[in-house]
N, C-alpha and C positions, 0 to 999 in steps of 0.2 A: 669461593672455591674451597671443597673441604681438603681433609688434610693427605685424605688417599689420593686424592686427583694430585694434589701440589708434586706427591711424592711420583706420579708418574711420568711427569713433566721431563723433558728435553729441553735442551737451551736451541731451541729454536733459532735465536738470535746469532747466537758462535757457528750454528750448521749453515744459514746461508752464507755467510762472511767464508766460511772453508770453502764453500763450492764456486762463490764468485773469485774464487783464487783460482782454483784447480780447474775449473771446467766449463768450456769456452761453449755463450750460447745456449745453456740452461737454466736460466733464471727462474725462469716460469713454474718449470718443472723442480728446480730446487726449494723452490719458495713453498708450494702447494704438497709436496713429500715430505718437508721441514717439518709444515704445521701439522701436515698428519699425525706422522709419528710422536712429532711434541705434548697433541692431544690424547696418545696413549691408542691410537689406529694401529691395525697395520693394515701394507699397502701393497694389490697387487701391478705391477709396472709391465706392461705392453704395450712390445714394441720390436723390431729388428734386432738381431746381430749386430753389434758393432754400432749404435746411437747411443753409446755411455753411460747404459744402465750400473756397471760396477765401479767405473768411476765414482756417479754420481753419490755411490751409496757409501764409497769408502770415505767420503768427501763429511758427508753430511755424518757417518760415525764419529770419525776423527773431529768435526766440529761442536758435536753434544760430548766426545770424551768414554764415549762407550765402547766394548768392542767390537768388530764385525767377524760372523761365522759365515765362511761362504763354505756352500754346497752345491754341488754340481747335480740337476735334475737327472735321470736314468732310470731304465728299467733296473738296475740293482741296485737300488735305495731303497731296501728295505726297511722294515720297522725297526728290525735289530741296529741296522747300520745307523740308521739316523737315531736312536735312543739309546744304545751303547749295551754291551754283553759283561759278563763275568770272564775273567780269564780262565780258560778251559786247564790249564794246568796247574794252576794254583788251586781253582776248584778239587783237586782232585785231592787236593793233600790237606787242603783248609776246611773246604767243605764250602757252602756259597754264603760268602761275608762281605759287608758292604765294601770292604778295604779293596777286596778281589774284582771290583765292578770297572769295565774300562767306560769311563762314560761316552757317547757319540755327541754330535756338535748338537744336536739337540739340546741334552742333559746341559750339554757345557753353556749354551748360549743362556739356558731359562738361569742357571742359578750364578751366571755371571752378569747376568742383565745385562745380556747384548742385544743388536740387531743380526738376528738370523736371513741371511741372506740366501735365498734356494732358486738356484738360476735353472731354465728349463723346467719349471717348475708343471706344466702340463704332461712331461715324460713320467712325472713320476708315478709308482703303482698306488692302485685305490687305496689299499690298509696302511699304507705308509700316508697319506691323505687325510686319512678317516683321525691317525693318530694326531696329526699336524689341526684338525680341526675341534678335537676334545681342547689338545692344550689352550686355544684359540677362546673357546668357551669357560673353559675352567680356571685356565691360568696355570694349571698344577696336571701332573699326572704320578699314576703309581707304575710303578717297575718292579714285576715279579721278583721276590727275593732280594729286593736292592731297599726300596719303600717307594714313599713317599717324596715327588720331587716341586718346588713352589719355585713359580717362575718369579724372580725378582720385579720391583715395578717399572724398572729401565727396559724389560725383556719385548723387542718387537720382533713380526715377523715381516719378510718381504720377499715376496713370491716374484720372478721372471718368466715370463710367457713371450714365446716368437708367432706372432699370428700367421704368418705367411708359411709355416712349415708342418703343415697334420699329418705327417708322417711319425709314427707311431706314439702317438698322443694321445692321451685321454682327454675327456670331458671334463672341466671343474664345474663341480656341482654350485648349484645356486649357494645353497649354506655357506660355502666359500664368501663365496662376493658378497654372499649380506653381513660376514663377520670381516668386510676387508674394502677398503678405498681404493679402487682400480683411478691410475696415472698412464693415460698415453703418453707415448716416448717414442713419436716418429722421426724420421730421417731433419737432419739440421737442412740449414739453408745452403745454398753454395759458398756463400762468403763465410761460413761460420765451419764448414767443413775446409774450405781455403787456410782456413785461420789454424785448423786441427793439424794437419798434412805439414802444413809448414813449419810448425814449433815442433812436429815431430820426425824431422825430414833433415830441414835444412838444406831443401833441396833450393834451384834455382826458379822464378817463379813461372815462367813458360812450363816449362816440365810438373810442375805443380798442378797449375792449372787442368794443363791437360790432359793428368792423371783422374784430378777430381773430378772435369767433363764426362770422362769417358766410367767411371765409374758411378756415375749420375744417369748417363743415359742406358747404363744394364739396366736399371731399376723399372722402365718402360718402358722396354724394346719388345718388340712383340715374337721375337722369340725368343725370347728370355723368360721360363716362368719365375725365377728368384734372380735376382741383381745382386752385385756384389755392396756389402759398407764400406764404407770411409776407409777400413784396414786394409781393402783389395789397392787403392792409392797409394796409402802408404806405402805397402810393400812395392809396388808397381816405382815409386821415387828411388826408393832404399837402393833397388837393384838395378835399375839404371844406373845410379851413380857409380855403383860396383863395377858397370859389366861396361862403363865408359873406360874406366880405367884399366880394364882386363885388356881392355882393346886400345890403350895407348890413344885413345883421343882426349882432348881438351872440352868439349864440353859434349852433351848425351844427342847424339844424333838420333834421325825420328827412327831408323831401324834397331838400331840399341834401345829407345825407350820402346818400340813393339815388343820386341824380344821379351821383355822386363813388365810387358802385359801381358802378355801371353800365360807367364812363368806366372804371374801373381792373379790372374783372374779366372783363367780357363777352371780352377779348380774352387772357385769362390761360387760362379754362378751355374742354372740348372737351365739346359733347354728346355723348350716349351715343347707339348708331344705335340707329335707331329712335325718336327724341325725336317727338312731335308741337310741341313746344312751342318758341317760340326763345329764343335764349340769354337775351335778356332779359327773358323771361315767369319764367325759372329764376331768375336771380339777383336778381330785384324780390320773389318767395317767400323766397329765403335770407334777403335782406336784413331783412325783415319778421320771418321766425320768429325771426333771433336777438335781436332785439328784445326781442322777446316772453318770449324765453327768461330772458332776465337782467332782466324788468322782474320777473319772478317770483322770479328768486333771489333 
């Protein structure tokens, strides 16, 4: 191994050991994103909303000892924003000097040799792309009036993409994916979303259960074009328990945990076109069948 590779190595080893801590059900996907990045990749991760894509990464930073930049994909991530501007008022009295330059999590991530995290990463605009695929190639980019910037050899990048949502998205061009290890990151198992809900709940496990059921079967309801994640559960437990107590009972009756579906899913998933029915004719049936489903198991 020469001596450039040695230096762009990741402790591979410390990143799964963080994620098998942190993050219930990922192994697979911890194990194969570790080696990536450890090899000096970076990596684009597809997959839903809410399957522990930022977990997973804040896991595996914290286990290599590096930092994580997270960035939020959108149409206004531009080039400026994600490469950083001069201050406009010091400019005016300094003139434009490096001291004057605010750097953006880009600047910050290459010359801190972090893992640059960019969620949504299909929203974002082409020249902001086009910039993210030079450094990718080069390692380095220059910054009008600032210089020269070298990406340290700790420096990765890690793209987020929701496959299920083309609404106002771009296309990643091939160059992309040939300069980048794509990691699927679909929906966990039941027992492994069981397992999520409940360390993050606290809730009772009937109510759990039925939470996760019913947020398992948006996902293939056929009027449902998008289901809700694991987080529509969660919050569906959360406010139960609340709205049990608001109402002076002892444990979450099935109309308090409706109520507390309704509140936390109506607004998670998308009807399918063509629905007659509204969102909340849909998810008062969910709620109900998975009921029913596990009063039978």
């Amino acid at each position: 191994m020469s001596t450039t590779t040695a230096a762009r190595r990741l402790d591979v080893t410390g990143m799964v050991r963080v994620a098998r801590e942190r993050v219930v059900a990922r192994i697979r996907e911890a194990e194969v994103v570790a080696a990536a990045l450890s090899a000096g990749r970076n990596v684009l991760l597809e997959g839903p909303p809410g399957t522990g894509k930022t977990t997973l990464l804040r896991a595996l930073a914290d286990g290599a000892g590096v930092p994580l930049v997270l960035v939020e994909g959108n149409a206004e991530l531009t080039p400026t924003r994600l490469v950083g501007h001069h201050d406009a008022s010091r400019v005016l009295t300094e003139d434009y000097r490096a001291e004057n330059f605010v750097p953006g999590p880009l600047t910050r991530a290459m010359t801190d040799g972090a893992v640059l995290y960019v969620e949504e990463f299909n929203r974002v605009p082409e020249e902001t792309m086009n910039v993210l695929l030079g450094v990718l190639s080069e390692r380095e980019m220059h910054v009008p009036r600032y210089g020269r910037v070298v990406a340290r050899p700790t420096f990765r990048l890690v793209a987020a993409m929701n496959p299920f949502d083309a609404v106002g998205t771009a296309r990643v061009t091939p160059a992309l994916y040939d300069r980048s290890c794509r990691v699927a990151m679909g929906y966990q198992d039941e027992d492994a979303e069981l397992a999520v809900v409940a360390a993050a709940t606290e809730g009772p496990d009937p109510l759990v259960a039925q939470a996760v059921r019913t947020v398992r079967i948006t996902r293939d309801h056929p009027e449902l074009r998008i289901g809700s994640s694991v987080r529509g559960a969660i919050d569906t437990v959360l406010i139960a328990l609340e709205l049990a107590t608001v109402r002076g009972h002892g444990a979450v009756e099935d109309d308090t945990g409706l109520d507390a579906a309704l509140a936390a899913l109506t607004g998670k998933v998308t009807l399918a076109d063509g629905s007659s029915r509204t969102v909340e004719d849909v998810v008062t049936d969910i709620w109900h069948r998975a009921g029913e489903e596990l009063g039978k198991a």
